[in-house]
LUMVO-98530 format. One record per residue (C-alpha): z, x, y; residue in three letters. Coordinates in steps of 0.001 Angstrom, whole numbers, padded with zeros to 6 digits, always signed. Example, Ala and Ser with C-alpha at 12.3 -4.5 7.8 and 13.67 -1.06 7.14 Angstrom:
<sites>
+007800+012300-004500ALA+007140+013670-001060SER
</sites>
This chain:
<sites>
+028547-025129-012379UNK+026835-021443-012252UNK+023181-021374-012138UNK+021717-019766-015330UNK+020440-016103-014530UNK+017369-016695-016044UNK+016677-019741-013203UNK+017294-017022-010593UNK+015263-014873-012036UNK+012625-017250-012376UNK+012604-018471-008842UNK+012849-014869-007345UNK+009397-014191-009522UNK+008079-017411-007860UNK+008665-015935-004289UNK+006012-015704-001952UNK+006081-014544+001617UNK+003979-016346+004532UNK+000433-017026+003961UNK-001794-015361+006710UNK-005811-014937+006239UNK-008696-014515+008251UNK-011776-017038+007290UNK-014043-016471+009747UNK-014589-012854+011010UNK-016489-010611+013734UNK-017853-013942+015051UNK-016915-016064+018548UNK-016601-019413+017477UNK-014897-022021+019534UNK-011554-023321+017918UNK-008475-025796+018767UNK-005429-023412+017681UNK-002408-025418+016336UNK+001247-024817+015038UNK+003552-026591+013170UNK+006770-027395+015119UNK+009732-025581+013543UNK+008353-024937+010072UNK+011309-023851+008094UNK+013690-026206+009128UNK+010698-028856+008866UNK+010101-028090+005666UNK+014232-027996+004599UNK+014087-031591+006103UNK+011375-032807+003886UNK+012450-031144+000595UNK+016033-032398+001631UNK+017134-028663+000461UNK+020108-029037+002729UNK+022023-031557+000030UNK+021976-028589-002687UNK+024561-026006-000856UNK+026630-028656+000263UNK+027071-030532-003086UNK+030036-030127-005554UNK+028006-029060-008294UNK+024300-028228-008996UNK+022347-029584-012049UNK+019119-028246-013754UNK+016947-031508-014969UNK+013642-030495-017047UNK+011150-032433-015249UNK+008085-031337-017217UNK+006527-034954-018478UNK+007319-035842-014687UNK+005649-033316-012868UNK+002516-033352-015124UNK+002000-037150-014605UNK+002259-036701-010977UNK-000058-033698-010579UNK-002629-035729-012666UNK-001997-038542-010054UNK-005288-039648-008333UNK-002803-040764-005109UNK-001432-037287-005048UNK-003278-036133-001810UNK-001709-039215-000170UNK+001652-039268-001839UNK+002057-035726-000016UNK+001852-037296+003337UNK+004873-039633+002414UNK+008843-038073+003102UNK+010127-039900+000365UNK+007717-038022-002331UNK+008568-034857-000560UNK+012297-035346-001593UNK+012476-037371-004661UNK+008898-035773-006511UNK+009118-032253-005181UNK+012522-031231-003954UNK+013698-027515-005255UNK+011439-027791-008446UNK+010636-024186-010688UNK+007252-025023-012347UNK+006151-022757-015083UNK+001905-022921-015768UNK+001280-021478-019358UNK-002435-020190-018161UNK-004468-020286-014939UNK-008356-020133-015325UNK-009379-020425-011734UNK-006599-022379-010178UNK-006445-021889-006207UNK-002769-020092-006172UNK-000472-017402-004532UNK-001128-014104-005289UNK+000502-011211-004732UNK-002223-007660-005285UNK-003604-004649-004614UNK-006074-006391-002922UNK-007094-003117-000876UNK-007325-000577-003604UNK-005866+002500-001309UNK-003081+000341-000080UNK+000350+001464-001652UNK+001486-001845-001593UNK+000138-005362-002360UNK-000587-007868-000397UNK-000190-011808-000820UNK-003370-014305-000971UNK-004647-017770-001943UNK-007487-017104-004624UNK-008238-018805-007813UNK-006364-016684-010295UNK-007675-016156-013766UNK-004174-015080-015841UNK-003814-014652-019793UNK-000253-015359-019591UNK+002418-017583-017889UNK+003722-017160-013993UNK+006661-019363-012198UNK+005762-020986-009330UNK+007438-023367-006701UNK+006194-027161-007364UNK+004356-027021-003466UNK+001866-024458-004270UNK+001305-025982-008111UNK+000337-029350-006051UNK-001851-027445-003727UNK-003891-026035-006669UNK-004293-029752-008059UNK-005602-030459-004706UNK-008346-027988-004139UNK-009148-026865-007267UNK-008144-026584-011253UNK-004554-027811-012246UNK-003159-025301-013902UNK-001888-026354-017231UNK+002352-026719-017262UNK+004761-025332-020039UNK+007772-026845-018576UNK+009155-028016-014680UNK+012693-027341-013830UNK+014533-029559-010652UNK+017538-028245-009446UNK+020179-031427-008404UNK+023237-031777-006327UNK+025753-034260-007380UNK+028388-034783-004884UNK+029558-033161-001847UNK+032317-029923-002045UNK+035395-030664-000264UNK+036969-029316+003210UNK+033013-029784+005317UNK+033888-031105+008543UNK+031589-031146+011483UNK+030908-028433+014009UNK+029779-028321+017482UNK+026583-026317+018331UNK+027639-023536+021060UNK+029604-026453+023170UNK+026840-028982+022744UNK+026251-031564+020031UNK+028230-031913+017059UNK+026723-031811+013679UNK+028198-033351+010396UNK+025967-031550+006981UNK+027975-034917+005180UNK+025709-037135+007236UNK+022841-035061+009109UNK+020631-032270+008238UNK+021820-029909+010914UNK+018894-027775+011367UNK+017552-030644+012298UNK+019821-031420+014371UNK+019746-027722+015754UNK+016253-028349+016609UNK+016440-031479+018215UNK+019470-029800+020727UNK+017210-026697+021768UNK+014753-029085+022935UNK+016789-031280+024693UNK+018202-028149+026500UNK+014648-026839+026955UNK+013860-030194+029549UNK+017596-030357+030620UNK+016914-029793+034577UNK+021349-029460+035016UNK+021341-025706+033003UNK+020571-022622+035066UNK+017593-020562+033591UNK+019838-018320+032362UNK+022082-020335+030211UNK+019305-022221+029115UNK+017340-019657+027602UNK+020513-018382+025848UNK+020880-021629+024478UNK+017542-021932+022806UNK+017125-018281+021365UNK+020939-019041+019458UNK+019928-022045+018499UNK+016149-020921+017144UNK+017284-018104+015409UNK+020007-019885+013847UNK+017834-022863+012336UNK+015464-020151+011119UNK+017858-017949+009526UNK+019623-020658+008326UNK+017422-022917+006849UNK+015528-019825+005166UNK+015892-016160+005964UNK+019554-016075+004722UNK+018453-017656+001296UNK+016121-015049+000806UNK+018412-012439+001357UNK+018512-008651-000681UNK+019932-005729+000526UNK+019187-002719-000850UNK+021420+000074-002077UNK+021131+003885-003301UNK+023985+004923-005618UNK+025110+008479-006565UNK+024712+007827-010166UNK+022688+005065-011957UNK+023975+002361-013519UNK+023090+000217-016487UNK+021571-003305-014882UNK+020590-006186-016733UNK+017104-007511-014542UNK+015803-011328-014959UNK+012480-011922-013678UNK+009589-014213-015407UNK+010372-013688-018960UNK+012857-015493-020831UNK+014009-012081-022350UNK+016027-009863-019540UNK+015376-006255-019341UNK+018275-003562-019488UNK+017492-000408-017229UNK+019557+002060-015703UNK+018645+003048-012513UNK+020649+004640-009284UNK+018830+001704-006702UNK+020768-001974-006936UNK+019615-004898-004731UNK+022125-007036-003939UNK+021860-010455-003074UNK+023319-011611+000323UNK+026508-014044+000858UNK+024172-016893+001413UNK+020915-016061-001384UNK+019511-018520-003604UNK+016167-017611-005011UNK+015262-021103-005839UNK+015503-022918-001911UNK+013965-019597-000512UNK+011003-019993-003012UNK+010778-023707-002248UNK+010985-023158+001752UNK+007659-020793+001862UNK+005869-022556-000813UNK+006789-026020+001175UNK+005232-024053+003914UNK+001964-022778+002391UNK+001624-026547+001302UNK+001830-027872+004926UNK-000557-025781+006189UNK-002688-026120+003040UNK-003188-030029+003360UNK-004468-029436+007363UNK-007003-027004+005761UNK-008307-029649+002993UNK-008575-032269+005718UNK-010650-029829+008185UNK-012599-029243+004949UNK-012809-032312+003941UNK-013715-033476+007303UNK-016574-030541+006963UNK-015175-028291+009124UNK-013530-024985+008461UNK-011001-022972+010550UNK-011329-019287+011458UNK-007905-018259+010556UNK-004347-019240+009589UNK-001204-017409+010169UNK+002327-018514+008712UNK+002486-022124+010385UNK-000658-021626+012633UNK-004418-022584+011954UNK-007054-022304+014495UNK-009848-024751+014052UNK-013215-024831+014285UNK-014243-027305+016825UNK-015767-028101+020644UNK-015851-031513+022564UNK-018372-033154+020797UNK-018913-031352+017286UNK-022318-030092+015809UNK-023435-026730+014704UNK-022515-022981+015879UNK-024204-020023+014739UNK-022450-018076+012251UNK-022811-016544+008620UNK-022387-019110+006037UNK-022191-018631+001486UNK-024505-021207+001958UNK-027163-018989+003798UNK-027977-021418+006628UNK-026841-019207+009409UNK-024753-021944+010589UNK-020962-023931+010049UNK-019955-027317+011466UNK-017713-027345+014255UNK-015440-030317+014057UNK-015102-032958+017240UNK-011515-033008+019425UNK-011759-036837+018187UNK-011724-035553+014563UNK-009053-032636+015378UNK-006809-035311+016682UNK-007663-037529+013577UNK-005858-034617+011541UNK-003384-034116+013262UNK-002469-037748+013048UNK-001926-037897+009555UNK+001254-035352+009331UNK+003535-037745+011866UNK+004962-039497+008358UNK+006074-036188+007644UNK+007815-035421+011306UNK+012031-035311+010365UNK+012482-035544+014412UNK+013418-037806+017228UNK+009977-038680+018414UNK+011177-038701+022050UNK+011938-035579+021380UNK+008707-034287+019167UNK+006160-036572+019386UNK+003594-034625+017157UNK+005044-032497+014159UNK+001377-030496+014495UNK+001058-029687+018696UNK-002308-028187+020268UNK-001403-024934+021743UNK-003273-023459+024841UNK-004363-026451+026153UNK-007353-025832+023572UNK-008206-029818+024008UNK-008797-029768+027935UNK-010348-026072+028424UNK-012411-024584+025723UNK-011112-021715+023652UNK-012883-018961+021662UNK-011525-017139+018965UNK-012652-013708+017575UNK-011079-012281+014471UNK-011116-009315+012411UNK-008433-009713+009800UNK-005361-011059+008772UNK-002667-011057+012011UNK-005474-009087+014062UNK-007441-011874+016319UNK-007474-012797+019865UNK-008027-016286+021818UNK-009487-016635+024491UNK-012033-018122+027462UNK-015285-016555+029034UNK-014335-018333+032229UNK-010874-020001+033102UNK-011898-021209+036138UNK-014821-023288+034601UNK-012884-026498+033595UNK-015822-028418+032458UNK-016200-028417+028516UNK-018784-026497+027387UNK-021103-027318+024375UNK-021726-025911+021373UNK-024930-025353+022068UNK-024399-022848+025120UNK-026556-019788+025775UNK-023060-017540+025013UNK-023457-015533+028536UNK-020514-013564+028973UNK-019004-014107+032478UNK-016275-011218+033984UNK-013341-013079+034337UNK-012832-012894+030442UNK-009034-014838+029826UNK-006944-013841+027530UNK-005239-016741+026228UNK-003105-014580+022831UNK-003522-011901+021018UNK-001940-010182+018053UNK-000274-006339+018360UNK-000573-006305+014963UNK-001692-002341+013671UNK-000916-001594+017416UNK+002278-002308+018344UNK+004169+000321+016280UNK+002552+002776+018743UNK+004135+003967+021793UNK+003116+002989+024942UNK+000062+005318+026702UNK+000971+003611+029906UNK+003870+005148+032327UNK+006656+003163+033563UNK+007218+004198+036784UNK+003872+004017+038247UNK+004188+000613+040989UNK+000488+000535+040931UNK-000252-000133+037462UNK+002942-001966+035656UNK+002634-001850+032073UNK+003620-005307+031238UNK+001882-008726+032066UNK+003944-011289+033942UNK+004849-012739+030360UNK+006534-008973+029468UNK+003210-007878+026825UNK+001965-005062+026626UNK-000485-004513+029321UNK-002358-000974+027199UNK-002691-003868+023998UNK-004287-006624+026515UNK-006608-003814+027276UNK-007052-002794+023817UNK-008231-006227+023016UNK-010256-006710+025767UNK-012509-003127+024515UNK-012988-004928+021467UNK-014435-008297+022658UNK-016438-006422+024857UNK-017953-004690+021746UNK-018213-007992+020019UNK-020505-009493+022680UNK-023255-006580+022037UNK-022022-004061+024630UNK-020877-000659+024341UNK-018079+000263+027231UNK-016299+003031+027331UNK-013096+003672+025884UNK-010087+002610+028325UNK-008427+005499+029909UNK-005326+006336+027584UNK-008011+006632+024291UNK-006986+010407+024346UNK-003571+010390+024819UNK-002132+010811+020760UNK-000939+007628+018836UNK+002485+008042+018417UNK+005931+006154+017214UNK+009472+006547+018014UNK+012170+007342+015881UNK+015685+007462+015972UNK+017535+010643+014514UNK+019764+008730+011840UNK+020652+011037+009076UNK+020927+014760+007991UNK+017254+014747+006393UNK+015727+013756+010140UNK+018551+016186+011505UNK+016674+019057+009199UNK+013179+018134+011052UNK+014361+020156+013744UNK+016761+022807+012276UNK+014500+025748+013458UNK+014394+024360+017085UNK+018368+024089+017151UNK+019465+027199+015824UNK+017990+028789+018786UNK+019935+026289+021168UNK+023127+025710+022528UNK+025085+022971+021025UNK+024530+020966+024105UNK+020536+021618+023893UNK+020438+020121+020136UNK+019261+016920+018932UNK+022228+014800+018181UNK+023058+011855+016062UNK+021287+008141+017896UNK+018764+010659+019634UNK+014985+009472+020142UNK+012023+011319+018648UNK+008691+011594+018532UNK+005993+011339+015510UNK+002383+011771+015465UNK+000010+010793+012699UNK-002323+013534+011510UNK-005854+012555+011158UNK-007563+011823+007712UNK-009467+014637+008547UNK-006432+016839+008086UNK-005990+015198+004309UNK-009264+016723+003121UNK-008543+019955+004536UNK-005379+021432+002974UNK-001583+020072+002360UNK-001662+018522+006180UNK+001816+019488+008002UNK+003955+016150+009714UNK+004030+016373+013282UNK+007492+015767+015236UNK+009164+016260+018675UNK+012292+015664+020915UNK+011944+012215+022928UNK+009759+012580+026179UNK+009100+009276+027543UNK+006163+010418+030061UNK+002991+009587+028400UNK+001300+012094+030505UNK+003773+015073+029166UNK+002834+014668+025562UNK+000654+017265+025217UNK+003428+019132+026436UNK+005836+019028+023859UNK+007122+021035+021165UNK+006180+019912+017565UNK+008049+020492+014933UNK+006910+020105+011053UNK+009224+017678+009113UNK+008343+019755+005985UNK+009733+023141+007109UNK+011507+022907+010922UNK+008793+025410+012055UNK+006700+025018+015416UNK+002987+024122+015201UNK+000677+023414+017352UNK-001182+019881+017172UNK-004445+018423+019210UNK-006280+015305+019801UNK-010268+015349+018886UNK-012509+013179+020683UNK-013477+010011+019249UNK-016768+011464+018141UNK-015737+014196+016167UNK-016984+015857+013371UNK-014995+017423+010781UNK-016180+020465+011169UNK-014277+020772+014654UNK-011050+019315+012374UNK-012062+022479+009955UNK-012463+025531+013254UNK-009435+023279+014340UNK-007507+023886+011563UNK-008896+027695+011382UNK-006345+028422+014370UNK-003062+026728+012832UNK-003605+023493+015006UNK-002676+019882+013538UNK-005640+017326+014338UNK-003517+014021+015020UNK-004590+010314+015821UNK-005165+009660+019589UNK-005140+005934+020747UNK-008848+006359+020842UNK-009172+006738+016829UNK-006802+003841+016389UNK-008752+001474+018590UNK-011930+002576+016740UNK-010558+002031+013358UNK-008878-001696+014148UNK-012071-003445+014495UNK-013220-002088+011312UNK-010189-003745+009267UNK-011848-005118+006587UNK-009993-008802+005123UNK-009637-007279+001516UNK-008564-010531+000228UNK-011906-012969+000650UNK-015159-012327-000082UNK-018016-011856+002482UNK-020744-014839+002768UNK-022882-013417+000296UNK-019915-012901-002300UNK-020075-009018-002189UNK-016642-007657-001083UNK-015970-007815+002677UNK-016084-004193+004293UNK-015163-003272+007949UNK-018899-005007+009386UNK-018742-008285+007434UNK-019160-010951+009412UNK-018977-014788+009110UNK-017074-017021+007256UNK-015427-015499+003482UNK-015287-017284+000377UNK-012133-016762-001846UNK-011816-013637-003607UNK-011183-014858-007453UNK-008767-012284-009158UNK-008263-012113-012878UNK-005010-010060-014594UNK-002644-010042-017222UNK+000791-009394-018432UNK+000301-005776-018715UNK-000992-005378-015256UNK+001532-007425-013522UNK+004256-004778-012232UNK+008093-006058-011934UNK+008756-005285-008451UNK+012128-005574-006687UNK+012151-006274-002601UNK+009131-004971-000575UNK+010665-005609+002588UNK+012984-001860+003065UNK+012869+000848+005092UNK+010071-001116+006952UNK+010408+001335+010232UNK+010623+004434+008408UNK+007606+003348+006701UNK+005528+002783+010165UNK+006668+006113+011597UNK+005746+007902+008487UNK+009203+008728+007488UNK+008621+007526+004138UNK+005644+007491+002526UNK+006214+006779-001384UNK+006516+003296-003170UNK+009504+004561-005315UNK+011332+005556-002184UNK+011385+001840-000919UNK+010924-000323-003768UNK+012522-000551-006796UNK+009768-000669-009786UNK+010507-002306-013451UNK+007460-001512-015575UNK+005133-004376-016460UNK+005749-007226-018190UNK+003782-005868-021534UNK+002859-002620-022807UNK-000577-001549-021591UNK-001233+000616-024326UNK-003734-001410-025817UNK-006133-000663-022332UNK-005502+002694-023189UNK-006371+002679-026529UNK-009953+000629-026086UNK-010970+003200-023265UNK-010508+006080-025611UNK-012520+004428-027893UNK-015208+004148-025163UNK-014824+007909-024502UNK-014911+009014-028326UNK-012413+011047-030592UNK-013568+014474-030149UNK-014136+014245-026407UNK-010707+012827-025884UNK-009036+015458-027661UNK-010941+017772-025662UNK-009947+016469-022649UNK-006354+015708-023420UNK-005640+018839-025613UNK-004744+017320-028466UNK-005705+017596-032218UNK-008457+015047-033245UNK-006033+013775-035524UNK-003207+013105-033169UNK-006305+011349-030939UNK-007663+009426-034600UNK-003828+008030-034859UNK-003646+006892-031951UNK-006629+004851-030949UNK-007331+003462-034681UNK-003486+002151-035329UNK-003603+001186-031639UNK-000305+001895-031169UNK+001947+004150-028926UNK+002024+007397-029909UNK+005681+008132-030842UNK+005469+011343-028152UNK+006188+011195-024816UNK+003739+013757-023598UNK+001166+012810-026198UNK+001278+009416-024809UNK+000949+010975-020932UNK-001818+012777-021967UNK-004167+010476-023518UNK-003203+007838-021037UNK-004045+010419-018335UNK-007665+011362-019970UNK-008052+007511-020492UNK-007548+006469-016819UNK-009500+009790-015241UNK-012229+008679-017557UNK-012090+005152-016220UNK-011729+006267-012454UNK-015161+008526-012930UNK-016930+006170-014281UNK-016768+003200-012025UNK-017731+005924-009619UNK-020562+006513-011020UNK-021452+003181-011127UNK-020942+002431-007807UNK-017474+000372-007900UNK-014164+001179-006075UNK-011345+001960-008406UNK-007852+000698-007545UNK-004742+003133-006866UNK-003057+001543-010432UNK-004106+003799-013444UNK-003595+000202-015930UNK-005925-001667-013427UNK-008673+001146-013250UNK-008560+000912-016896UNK-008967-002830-016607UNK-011434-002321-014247UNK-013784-000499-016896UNK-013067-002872-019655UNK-013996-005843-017461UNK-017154-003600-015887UNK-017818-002972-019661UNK-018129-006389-021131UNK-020004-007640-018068UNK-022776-005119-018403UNK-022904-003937-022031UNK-023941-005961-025624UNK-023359-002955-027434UNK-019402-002317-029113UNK-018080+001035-030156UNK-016817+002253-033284UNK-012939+001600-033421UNK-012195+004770-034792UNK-012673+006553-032200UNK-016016+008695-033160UNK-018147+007288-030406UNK-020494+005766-031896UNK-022332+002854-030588UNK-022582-000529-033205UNK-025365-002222-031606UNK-025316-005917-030308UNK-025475-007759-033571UNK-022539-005623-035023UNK-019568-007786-036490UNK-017151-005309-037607UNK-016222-003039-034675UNK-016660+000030-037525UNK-019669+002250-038402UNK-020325+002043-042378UNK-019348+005712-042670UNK-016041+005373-040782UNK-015516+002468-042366UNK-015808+004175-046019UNK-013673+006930-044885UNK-010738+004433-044022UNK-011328+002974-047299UNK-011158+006182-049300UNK-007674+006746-047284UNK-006480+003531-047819UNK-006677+003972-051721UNK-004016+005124-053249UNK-004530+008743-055068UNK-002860+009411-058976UNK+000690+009349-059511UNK+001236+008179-055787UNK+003502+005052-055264UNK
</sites>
């Protein structure tokens, strides 16, 4: 039986990557790091998700009355720690909430206003308007916060099994049998019996266990979630499903194609299942009265030393300080999820595992943002515990337990590969420059200022791979003067450097690229090209104290001031963590420090943009290749017209100033913002909407707020500024004029006598 398009469409809008936040920033705080053994397929097990591609024929059950009755459950924080609720309660179940008014749930915005694309958090969510969501997060909500009220639930069922499975043997090692076992499970399980099987050469072994991780991952989840992009020669007419019950027809020359393996609805269900997991070890740390200084995917680092007590660090409360949990009470936690573990428990005793031997030798943590943090110990030979209490003397042998490349690693290496003296990899293969990278940082975050490691100055630069005609044209002047030999060819390396944002205020900045040299110390050598035009020009590194004048005399003499190393470094521990709050509830900047509060957001249907797959040209987007939204992701409007934003800023603005502004007759400008509607022009449309939102942008300048990229949400932004701030209203026709507080009718009486002359009809008119 064919699932309904509308159930797809549903369950792709319900789709949420990873969750990864920073809660506790720019502060060392002692933690206990741990990570979920094999998430994915963990999560697959629980949900029993498997049964559903392996049965004859799928059902859709409405589940609504069920699902409400269980989220209003006073046992539902325990029911989650029980398998059998995981399968028969939550299983692959589409929940629809008609209206969210503070409900802790997955969001996906433009939480950074200069950011081109969003990014995904957990913040109470005020919404005038329904969303789709996977039954995991919607029980997550009821556990920390509102429960979001719910239109309707839909369960997708299996009933039977197809014909013609038979079982399979894992890469010459176990058999599996989907009719009887879950075999990612059983996938699992094998790797680590390989992983302690002392009769496999190190080779061999290793082979083993990278085929068989990749393949539970991918096969449990990342093949579900599957869309390949395509760009046609000519559009074509497509019919779109998304969170609507009415589909939208477009035509449009970029299709996205679900893989041989996609289903929207068990891909939803994986990553919410995930978010849940690592959402109930957060409410028991919490509940416990201890917090956790960050989480990443199926990793949370918590708060805690030996004994417990109080740490310095900035708190909403004011105090100064947060509770650090006891290893007793982390172990307590951890405790809870073994109901939940789908494994042989010779093989995986604990489903949640203690990473970095966190209980026996104390571990610090020091984050900035999201995926940017580092763990480590002041001194790894000291094996004596340490209390919380300690007088936070930095000793030399700083250890670097793990660290993120995050923002980094897309650069090349500064560090050359053939000097014996100085390898540039660890004995675990990482990057040694990024070790040292981190290490600059931590120094800075204990109170000293060092200097900048060696390579600061050479330039920050990626690789790319010469893969089409357009890259082929970045270097069309250079060739022509060549031999054919000489020429870059098709699978060629390049090189790209990143002008600095000095360059943007300067004039149209030119795009830096070069032949391959793989010499760090030859950069400066080069010849750079610019992608815009295949001509030669000249490009330089400033030091990381700068001014923009130098950029200016710089850019006086033709010369291209690009990123070194040095301005990266300086700029990644200012990364502000757009989506929380700082401790004071004032958005977090690049100094905030302490632990965040959630960052409410509030939206509607006309500011929440269709988008297709966000995931394309992801290394052309790093090296700079491509820089515009529209290039990589396919846009469908929003799910209502935002003309009415429009219309009620123009009224803040006033009839004859808008037609000023927009060129327009005052008439054309009187239509449109008293009927409220769109006006029946293209271009008059563009150009009020364009006064309307440059309006909107000034004035939350001027009163000291940060307007987003989106012209609807800047206009949002004013209304909501507007209402917050102001008693008065303002006459709807358009005039200007201000009603006063006590006002009723959103009409002055002289506009509203006009309308009422022109509403009566004149002699011999019918």
């Amino acid at each position: 039986m064919p699932i309904d398009p509308k159930i797809l469409g549903s369950a792709t809008s319900a789709f949420f990557g990873a969750r990864a936040e920073a809660r506790i920033v720019r502060t060392v705080v002692p933690v206990v790091p741990v990570d979920i053994t094999a998430e994915y397929p963990t999560v697959n097990a629980n949900l029993d998700t498997s049964s559903l591609p392996i049965a004859r024929e799928l059902v859709v059950r409405d589940v609504t009355n069920e699902v409400r009755e269980t989220l209003r459950s006073a046992e539902l924080f325990a029911h989650c720690f029980d398998r059998r609720f995981w399968r028969r309660a939550i299983g692959v179940t589409l929940v629809e909430i008609e209206r969210s008014e503070g409900s802790v749930l997955p969001v996906r915005a433009l939480y950074d206003a200069a950011a081109n694309d969003p990014g995904l958090g957990v913040n109470p969510l005020y919404y005038d308007g329904s969303l789709w969501y996977a039954l995991p997060d919607v029980i997550y909500a009821a556990l920390v916060g509102p429960v979001p009220p719910i239109r309707r639930a839909l369960r997708l069922v299996g009933r039977g099994v197809q014909r013609g499975l038979r079982q399979v043997r894992l890469r010459g090692t176990r058999y599996v049998d989907p009719r009887e076992a879950d075999p990612f499970v059983a996938m699992v399980e094998e790797r680590l019996r390989i992983r302690n099987d002392p009769t496999l050469a190190a080779e061999e072994r290793d082979r083993l266990e990278l085929f068989l991780k990749i393949t539970a991952n991918s096969g449990s989840y990342g093949v579900q979630a599957r869309f390949d992009r395509h760009e046609l020669a000519h559009p074509v007419e497509l019919v779109v499903h998304g969170p609507d019950d009415i589909a939208r027809v477009t035509w449009m020359d970029v299709v996205e194609d679900p893989g041989p393996y996609a289903f929207p609805p068990i891909a939803a269900s994986i990553t919410a299942g995930g978010r849940l997991m690592l959402g109930l070890a957060q409410k028991l740390v919490e509940d416990a009265g201890g917090h956790y200084a960050m989480c990443d995917t199926d990793a949370l680092a918590i708060v805690s030393t030996k004994e417990g007590g109080w740490i310095e660090c900035e708190s909403p409360d004011g105090s100064g300080r947060i509770r650090a949990l006891s290893h007793d009470e982390v172990r307590a936690i951890l405790v809870r999820f073994e109901s939940l573990n789908p494994y042989d428990r010779a093989l995986v005793p604990d489903l949640w595992k203690v990473v970095h031997g966190s209980l026996e030798h104390r571990l610090l943590a020091y984050v900035i943002s999201a995926k940017r943090y580092v763990l480590f110990r002041r001194n790894p030979t000291d094996i004596v515990e340490v209390s919380a209490e300690d007088d936070g003397e930095v000793v030399a042998d700083e250890e670097l337990a793990d660290w993120t490349e995050h923002g980094l690693g897309q650069f090349l290496d500064p560090l050359p590969d053939d000097d014996p003296s100085r390898p540039n990899r660890d004995v675990d293969g990482r990057r040694v420059w990024v070790k040292e990278a981190w290490r600059w940082v931590l120094e800075r975050a204990h109170g000293e200022d060092p200097p900048l490691p060696e390579w600061a100055e050479r330039y920050a630069l990626s690789q790319f791979s010469l893969s089409s005609p357009t890259i082929a044209g970045w270097f069309r002047g250079r060739d022509a003067r060549l031999d054919r030999v000489d020429r870059m060819r098709p699978g060629t390396f390049g090189l790209l450097a990143h002008p600095n944002a000095f360059m943007k205020n300067l004039y149209d900045h030119a795009w830096p690229a070069a032949p391959y040299e793989r010499d760090p110390r030859c950069w400066t050598e080069v010849s750079w090209y610019d992608r815009r035009n295949a001509q030669p020009i000249r490009v330089r590194g400033l030091g990381p104290n700068a001014s923009a004048d130098e950029a200016a005399r710089a850019a006086e003499r033709g010369e291209v001031v690009v990123l070194t190393l040095g301005d990266v470094l300086r700029r990644y521990e200012t990364r502000p963590e757009h989506k929380s709050l700082a401790p004071d509830g004032s958005p977090a900047t690049g100094t905030t420090c302490g632990l965040l509060r959630r960052r409410p957001v509030r939206s509607t249907p006309a500011l929440t943009h269709l988008a297709g797959k966000e995931g394309n040209k992801l290394l052309e987007r790093v090296t700079g290749e491509v820089t515009r939204p529209e290039d990589y992701r396919s846009d469908y409007g929003t799910r209502e017209d935002t003309w009415p934003y429009v219309a009620a800023v123009l009224r803040m603005i006033g009839r004859e100033k808008v037609a000023c502004l927009a060129e327009l007759d005052p008439s054309t400008v009187w239509r449109a913002i008293q009927d409220a509607t769109n006006p029946r022009r293209a271009s008059t449309r563009a150009k009020l909407s364009a006064a309307a939102a440059a309006f909107a942008h000034d004035e939350l300048r001027r009163r000291g707020l940060q307007p987003a990229n989106d012209p609807t949400a800047v206009l949002s932004q004013l209304l909501a500024a507007e209402s917050a701030t102001s008693q008065t209203r303002v006459c709807e026709c358009g005039c200007g004029k201000e009603l006063g507080p006590r006002r009723r009718r959103w009409y002055s009486n002289a506009c509203r006598q006009r309308a009422l002359r022109r509403a009566q009809p004149t002699p011999g008119s019918t």
